[in-house]
C-alpha positions in Angstrom: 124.3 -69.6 94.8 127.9 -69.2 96.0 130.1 -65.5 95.8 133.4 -64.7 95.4 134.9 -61.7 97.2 138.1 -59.6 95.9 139.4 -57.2 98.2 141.7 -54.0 96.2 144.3 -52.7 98.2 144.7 -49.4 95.9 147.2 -46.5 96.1 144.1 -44.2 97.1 141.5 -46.0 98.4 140.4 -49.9 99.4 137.3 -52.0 97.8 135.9 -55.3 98.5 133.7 -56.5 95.2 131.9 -59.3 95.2 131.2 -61.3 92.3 129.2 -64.4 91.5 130.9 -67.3 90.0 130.1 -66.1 86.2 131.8 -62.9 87.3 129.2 -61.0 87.5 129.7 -57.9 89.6 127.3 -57.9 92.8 128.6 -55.3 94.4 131.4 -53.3 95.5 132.0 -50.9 98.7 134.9 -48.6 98.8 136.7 -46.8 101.7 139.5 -43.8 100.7 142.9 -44.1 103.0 145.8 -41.6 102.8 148.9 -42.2 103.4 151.3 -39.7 106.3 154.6 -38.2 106.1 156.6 -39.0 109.0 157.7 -36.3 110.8 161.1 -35.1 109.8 161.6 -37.7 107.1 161.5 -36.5 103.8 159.6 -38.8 101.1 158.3 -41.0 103.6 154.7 -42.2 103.4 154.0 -44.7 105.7 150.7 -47.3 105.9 148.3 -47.3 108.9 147.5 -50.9 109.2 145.6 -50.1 112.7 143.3 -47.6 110.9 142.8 -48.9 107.3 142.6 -52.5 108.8 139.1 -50.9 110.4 138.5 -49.3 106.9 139.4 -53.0 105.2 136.2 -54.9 107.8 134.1 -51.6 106.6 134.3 -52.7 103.0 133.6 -56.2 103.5 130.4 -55.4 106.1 129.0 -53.0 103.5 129.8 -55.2 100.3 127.6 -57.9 102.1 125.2 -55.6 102.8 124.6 -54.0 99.8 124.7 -57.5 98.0 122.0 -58.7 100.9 124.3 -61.4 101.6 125.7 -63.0 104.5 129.3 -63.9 105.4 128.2 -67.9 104.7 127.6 -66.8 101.0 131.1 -66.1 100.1 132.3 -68.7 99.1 136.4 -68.3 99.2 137.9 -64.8 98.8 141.2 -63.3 97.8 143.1 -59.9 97.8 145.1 -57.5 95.3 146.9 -54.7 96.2 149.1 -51.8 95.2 152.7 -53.6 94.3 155.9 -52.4 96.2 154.1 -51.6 99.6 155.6 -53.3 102.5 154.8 -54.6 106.0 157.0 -56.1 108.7 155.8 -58.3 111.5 157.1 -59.4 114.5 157.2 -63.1 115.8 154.1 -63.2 117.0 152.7 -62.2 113.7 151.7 -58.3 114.5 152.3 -55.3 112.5 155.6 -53.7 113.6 156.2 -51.2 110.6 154.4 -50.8 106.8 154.7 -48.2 103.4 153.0 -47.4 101.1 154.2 -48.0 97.4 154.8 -44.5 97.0 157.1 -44.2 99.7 160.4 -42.1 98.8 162.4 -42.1 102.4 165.6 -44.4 101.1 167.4 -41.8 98.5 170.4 -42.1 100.9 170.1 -46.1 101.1 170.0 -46.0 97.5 173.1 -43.9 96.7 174.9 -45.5 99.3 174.0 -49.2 97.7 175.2 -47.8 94.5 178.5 -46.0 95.2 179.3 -48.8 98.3 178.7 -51.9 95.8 179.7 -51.4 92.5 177.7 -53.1 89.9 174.8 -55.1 92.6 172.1 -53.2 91.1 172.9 -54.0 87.7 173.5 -57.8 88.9 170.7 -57.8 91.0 168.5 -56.1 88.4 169.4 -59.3 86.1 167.9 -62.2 88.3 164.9 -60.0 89.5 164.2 -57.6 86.8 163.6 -54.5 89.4 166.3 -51.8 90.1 166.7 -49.8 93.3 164.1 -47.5 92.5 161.1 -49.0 93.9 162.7 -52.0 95.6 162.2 -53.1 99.6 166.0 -53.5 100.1 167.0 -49.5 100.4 163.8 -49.1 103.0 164.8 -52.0 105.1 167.9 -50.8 105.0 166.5 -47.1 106.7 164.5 -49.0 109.0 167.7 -50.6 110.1 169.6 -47.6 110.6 166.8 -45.4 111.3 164.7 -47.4 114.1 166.8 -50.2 114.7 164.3 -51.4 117.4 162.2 -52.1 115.0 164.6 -54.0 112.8 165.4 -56.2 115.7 162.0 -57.4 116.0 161.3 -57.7 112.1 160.3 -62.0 111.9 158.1 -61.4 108.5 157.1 -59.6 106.0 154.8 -59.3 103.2 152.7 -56.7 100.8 150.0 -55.1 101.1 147.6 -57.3 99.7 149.0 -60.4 101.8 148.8 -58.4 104.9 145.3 -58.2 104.6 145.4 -61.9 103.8 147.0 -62.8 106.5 144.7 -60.6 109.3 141.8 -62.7 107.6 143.4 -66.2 107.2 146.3 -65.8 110.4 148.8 -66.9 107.5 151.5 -64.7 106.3 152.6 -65.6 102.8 153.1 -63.6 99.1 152.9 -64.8 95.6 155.8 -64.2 92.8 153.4 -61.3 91.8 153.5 -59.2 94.4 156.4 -60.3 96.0 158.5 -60.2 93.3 158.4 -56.5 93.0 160.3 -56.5 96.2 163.3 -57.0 93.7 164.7 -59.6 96.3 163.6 -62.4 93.9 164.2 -64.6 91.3 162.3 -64.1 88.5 163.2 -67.5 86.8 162.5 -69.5 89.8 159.8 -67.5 91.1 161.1 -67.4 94.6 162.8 -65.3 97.5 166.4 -64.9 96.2 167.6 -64.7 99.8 171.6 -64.1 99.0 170.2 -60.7 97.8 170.0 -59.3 101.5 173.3 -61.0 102.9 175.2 -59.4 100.4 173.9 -55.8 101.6 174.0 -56.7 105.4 170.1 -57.2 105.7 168.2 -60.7 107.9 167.8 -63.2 105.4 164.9 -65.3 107.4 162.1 -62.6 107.0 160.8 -63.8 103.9 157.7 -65.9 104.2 156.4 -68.9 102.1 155.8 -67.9 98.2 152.5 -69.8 97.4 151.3 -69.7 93.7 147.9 -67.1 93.6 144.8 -69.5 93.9 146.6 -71.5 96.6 144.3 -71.9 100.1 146.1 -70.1 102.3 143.1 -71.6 105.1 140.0 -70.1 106.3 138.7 -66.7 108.0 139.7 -66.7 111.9 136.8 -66.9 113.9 138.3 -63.4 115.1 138.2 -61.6 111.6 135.0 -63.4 110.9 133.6 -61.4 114.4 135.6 -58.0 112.7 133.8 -58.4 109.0 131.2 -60.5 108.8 132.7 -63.2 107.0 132.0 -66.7 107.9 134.8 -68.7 109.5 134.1 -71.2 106.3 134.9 -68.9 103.9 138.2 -69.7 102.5 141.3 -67.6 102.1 143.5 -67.4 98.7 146.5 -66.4 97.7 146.2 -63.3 95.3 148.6 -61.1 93.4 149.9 -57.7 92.3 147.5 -55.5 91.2 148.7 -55.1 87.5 149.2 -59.0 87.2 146.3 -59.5 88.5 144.3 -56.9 86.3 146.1 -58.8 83.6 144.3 -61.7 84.3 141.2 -60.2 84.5 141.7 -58.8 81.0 142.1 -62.2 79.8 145.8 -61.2 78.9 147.3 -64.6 80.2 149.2 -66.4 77.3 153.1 -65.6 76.2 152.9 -63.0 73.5 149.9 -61.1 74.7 149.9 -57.3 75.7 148.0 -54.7 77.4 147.8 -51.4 78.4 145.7 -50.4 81.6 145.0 -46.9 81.5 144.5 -45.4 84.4 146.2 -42.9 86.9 149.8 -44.2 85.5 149.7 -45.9 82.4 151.3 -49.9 82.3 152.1 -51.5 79.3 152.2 -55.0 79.8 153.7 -57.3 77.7 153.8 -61.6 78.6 157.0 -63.2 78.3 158.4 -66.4 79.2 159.9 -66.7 83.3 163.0 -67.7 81.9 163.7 -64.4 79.6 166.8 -62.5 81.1 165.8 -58.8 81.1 167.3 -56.2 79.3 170.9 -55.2 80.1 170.2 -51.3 79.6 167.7 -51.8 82.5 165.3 -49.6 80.8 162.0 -51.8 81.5 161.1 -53.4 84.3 160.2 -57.1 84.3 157.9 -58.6 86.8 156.4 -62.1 87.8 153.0 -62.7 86.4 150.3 -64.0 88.2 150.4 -66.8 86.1 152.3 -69.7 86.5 155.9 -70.0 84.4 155.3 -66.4 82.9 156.5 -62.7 83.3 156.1 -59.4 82.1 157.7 -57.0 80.2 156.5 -53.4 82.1 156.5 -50.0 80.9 155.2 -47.2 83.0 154.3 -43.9 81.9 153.3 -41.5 85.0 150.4 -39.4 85.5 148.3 -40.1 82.5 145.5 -40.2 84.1 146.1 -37.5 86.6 146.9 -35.1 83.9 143.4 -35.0 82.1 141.7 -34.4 85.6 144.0 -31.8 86.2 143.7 -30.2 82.9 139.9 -30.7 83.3 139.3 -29.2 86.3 142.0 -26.4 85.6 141.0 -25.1 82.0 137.5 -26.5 81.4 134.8 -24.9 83.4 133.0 -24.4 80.7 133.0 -28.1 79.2 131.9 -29.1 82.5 128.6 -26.7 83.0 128.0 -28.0 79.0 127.8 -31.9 80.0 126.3 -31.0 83.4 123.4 -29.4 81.0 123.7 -32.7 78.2 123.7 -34.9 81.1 126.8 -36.8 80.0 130.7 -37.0 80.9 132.7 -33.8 80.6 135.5 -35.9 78.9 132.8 -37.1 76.1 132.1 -33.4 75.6 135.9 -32.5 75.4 136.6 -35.9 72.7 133.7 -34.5 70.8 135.9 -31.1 70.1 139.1 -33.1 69.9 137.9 -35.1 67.2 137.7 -32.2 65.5 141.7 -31.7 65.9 143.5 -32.9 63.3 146.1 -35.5 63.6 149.7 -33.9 65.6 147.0 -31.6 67.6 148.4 -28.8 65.5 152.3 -29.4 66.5 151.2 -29.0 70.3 154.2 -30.8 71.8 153.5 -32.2 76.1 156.4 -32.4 78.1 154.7 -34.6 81.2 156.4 -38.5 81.7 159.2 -39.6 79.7 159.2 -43.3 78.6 160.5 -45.6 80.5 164.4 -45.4 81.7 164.5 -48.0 84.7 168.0 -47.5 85.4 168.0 -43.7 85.7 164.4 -42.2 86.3 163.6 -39.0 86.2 161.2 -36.6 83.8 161.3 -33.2 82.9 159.4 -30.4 84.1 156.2 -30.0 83.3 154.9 -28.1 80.3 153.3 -27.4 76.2 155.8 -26.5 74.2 155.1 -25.0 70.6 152.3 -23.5 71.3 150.6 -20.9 68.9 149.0 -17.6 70.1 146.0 -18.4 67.3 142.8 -19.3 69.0 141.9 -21.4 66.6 144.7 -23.3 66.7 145.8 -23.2 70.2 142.8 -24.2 72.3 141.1 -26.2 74.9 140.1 -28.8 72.1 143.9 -29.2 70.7 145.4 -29.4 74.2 142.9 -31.9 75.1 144.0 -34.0 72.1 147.7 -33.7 72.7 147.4 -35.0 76.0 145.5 -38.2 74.8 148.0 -38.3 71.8 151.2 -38.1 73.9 150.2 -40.9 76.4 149.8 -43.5 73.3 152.9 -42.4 72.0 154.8 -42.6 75.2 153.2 -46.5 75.3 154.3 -46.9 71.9 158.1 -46.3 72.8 157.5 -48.2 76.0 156.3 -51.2 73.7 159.3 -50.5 71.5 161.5 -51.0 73.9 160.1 -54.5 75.4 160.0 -55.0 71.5 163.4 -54.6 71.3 164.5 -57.0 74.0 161.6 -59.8 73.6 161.4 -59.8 69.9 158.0 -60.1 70.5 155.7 -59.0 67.9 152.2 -57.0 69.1 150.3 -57.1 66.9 146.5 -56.6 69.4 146.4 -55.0 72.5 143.8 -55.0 75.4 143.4 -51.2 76.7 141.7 -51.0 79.6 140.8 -48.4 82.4 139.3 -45.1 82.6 141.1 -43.9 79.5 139.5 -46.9 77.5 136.1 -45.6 77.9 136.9 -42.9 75.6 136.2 -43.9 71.7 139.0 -40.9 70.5 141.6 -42.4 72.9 140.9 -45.9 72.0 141.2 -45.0 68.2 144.4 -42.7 69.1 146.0 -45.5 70.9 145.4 -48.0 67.8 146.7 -45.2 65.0 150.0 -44.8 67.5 150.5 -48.5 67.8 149.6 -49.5 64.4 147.4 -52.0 66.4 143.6 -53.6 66.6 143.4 -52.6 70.1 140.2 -54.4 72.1 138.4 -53.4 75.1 137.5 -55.6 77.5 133.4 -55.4 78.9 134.4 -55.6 83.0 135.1 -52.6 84.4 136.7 -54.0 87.4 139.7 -56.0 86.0 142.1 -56.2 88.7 139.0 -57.4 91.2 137.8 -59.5 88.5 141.4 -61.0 88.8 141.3 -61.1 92.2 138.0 -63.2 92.3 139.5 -65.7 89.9 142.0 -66.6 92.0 139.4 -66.5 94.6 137.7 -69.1 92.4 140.6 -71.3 91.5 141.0 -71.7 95.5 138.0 -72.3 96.1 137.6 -75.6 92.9 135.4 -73.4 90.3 138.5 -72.8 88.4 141.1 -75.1 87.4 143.8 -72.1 86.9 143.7 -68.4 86.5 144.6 -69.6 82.5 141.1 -71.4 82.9 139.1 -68.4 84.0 140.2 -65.9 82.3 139.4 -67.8 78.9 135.6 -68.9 80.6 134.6 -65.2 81.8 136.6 -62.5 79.6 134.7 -61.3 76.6 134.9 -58.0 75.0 132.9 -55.1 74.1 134.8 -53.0 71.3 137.4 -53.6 68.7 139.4 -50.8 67.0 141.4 -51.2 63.7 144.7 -48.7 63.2 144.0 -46.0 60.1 147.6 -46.5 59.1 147.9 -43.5 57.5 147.3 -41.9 60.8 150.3 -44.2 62.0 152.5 -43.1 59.3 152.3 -39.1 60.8 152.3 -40.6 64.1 155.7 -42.4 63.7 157.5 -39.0 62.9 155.9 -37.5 65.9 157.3 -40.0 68.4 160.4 -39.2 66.7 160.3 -36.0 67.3 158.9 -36.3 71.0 162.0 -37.9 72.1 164.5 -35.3 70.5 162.4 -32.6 72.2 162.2 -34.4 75.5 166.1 -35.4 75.9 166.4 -31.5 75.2 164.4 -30.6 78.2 165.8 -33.5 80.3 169.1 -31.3 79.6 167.4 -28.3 81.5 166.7 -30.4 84.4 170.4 -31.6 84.9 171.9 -27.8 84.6 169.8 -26.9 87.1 167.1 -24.9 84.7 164.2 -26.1 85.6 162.5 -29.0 88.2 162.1 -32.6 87.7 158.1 -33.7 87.5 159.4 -37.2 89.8 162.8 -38.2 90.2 163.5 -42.0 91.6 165.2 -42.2 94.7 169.1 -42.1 95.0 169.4 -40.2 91.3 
């Protein structure tokens, strides 16, 4: 029997899963990497290829070893990875310089692009559908002013993901996926939009081919077979972004079609048509999808995720020892005593991520507000629930907003993640929306995605479209109590009065911004 392989380049950590060609999960090894500060440069997180390459052939070796497979089994493999993360070669093809996604340095690049070129990131922000915020222009631009002997050299570069492509296969190359969140793209022709880095004084000739994911990039070097095991057979494929990617892998592949992958950050994703010009209040971003002749509409909402462990491992001791005693999951003991909430988690009001606001990005501090001093009223089970209440309602005014732009109408969603194992959630998130919302059986999405690319590459597939329809299927279906959506719908109203009130305390200098983009 023949394997696929999908290597993850996360935020956090790095996983090579291999599937079989009915994507089926075999097995999956994982390595955690971390990200340094540079020394005296504030914001900066920078990648160690050298290190995490080691941690990359690790994965692979102990995938194929778990699976009790040999390199000669895999049949073609592919990579996703963290989007906006960067690396720059030299001539010769070697690493010169790489960042992470969450990399902050260029807050002076960006204000300087802004006040120095009135209007580019609103022009720029039209063809590409990415502002300044996250964007590879303001850190090449540090680079060039910061270690110009690096800049000199700078022949290539690429994303995270394709670099470890291109260490397996010797190729350098991106797809519109992940190199469109670069922001020096057209989203319309699915291409480098070169003219984007003359206008700001940056080399125009470092941008490599722009292959379609499932293209054969060519085979494992006999060198990086020798590194990972991997037979020199085994053929390389383009991949994708992780979020485009995961898309795929949630079957979420036709114009129209939305989802919501709920995990550290939230995205809601919504398909649209390559050709739609995003919104001229810049408030969403709009990406390349991994499919062919389609984008997406993206809303982000920030720290999700990271907020229930946080309030889990801050406030709920005693949750924890009662599941460690049940044997179960310490969130399934704390949505047993949410359920018990009632709907508006007793006018418990979080003040975490604001919705999305592309062109000026920043949240409020942290914080409950309208809390009650009654026990019974203000507790662990109620603070639980507005947490999980407040990140589908934050989703919901993301979707409004692609809503508003797309005139799309969502009428199903596909919720996916670590949030979408919980039944409450699940149900929350369909009485926000006013949406069935399904969840998907795979539990590795963006890998799964990964593996169909892998798979068109390698013949098994005909096109992503092809596999996702052959190996999705689905597990759960919830239906909206619309009654439940009717309180809802004055909640989010209310949300957004309360949060532009306590944006107003950030900008008089009251209280600290939770994340501010770069130049604001």
């Amino acid at each position: 029997m023949a394997y696929l392989m999908a290597i993850d380049a996360g935020t956090g950590s790095v996983r090579a899963v291999i599937f079989d060609t009915r994507g089926n999960q075999i097995s999956v090894a994982a390595k955690e990497w971390t990200h340094l500060q540079e020394e005296g440069v504030p914001g900066s997180m920078s990648f160690d290829f050298e290190k995490n390459w080691i941690l990359v052939c690790r994965c692979i070796q102990q995938s194929l070893a778990d699976a009790g497979l040999k390199g000669e089994d895999i049949l073609a493999l592919s990579a996703t990875s963290m989007r906006e993360g960067i690396v720059l070669y030299d001539a010769q093809g070697q690493e010169l310089w790489a960042l992470a996604n969450v990399d902050a340095r260029a807050d002076k690049e960006v204000r300087y692009l802004k006040e120095n070129f009135k209007g580019i990131e609103e022009e720029f922000y039209t063809l590409s559908g990415q502002t300044f915020a996250l964007g590879a222009l303001p850190r090449i631009m540090w680079l060039r002013d910061n270690r110009p002997e690096l800049y000199e050299k700078a022949a290539n570069i690429s994303m995270i993901g394709d670099w470890i492509l291109a260490r397996l296969s010797g190729v350098i190359a991106t797809d519109p996926s992940n190199g469109g969140t670069t922001g020096i793209f057209s989203l319309k022709q699915r291409s480098w939009h070169v003219e984007m880095a003359e206008k700001v004084g940056i080399k125009n000739d470092i941008f490599p081919t722009c292959q379609e994911p499932g293209s054969v990039l060519g085979c494992v070097t006999l060198q990086a077979a020798k590194e990972t095991g991997l037979s020199h057979a085994t053929k390389v494929v383009t991949g994708g972004g992780d979020v485009q990617l995961g898309s795929v892998g949630l079957g979420v592949v036709e114009v129209g079609e939305a989802a919501i992958l709920g995990g550290s950050f939230w995205q809601q994703v919504v398909n649209i048509s390559s050709d739609t010009v995003p919104p001229k209040n810049m408030e969403i971003r709009v990406n390349p999808h991994a499919v062919a002749l389609l984008s997406q509409a993206e809303g982000i909402t920030f720290f999700s995720g990271l907020l229930m462990r946080w309030f889990r491992d801050a406030f709920c001791e005693l949750e924890k020892q009662e599941a460690k005693e049940r044997g179960i999951d310490v969130y399934t003991v704390l949505e047993e005593k949410a359920a018990k909430v009632p709907v508006g988690s007793n006018g418990i009001i979080p003040i975490f991520s604001d919705s999305m606001k592309y062109g000026k990005w920043y949240h409020a501090a942290p914080g409950f507000l309208n809390l009650s001093i009654d026990p019974e009223v203000c507790n662990r089970a109620s603070m639980f629930r507005s947490l999980q209440e407040n990140a589908a309602i934050v989703s919901a005014i993301n979707l409004d907003k692609i809503k508003a732009f797309t005139s799309v109408e969502i009428e199903e969603i596909v919720f996916a993640g670590g949030a979408s194992k919980g039944a409450l959630w699940s149900q929350i998130l369909s009485d926000v929306t006013g949406c069935r919302v399904k969840i998907p059986k795979v539990t590795e999405a963006t890998a799964l995605g990964a593996a169909m690319a892998a798979g068109v590459g390698a013949g098994i597939f005909g096109s992503l479209k092809d596999a996702a329809k052959e190996l999705v299927c689905w597990d759960k279906h919830y239906v909206p109590n619309m009654q439940n959506y009717e309180k809802y719908q004055e909640m989010k109203q209310i949300w957004q009065e309360v949060y532009e009130n306590q944006l107003s305390l950030v900008d008089k200098g009251l209280t600290q911004s939770m994340w501010k983009a770069p130049g604001l």
